[in-house]
C-alpha positions, 0 to 999 in steps of 0.5 A: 730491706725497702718497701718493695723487699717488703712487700715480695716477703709478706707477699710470699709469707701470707699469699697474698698478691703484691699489689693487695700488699702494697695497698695495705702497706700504703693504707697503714702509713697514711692511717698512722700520718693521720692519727699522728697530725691528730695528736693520737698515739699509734701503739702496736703490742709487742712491736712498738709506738709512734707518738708526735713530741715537740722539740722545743725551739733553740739556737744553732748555726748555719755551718756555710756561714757560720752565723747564729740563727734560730730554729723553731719548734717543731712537732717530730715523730717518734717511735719506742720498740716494743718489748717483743721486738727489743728482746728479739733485736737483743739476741741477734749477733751482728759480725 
């Protein structure tokens, strides 16, 4: 599913117009950017949470060239699933 499936599926489930769905998915992604570049945790129960996590700086190599290089640290997002979504995610039977 991309954001525009999303967008027609809440649209329809809650009656709401597109564009004001939209708005919100848009206010929700840049609300949870925020609070993350704050170094705030996001947590939804039930769903899941997002979290920034340093990955610390390493050595690795350009696969072009072959050399050895070194890569510095950077802050990532993360995100764990919730319990809800972990048991319902489990259940379902894939093939």
């Amino acid at each position: 599913m991309n954001k525009s499936e999303l967008i027609a599926s809440l649209s329809e489930e809650t009656a709401f117009s597109k564009k004001d769905v939209a708005r919100v998915i848009d206010s929700f992604t840049r609300i949870v950017e925020r609070t993350l570049k704050k170094g705030e945790k996001v947590s939804l129960t039930g769903f899941g949470s997002f979290w920034i996590s340093m990955r610390p700086a390493r050595n690795g190599i350009n696969p072009a060239t072959k050399k050895r290089i070194s890569l510095p640290a950077v802050n990532v997002p993360r995100f764990k699933t919730g319990k809800n979504l972990r048991k319902t995610v489990r259940a379902v039977k894939i093939g």
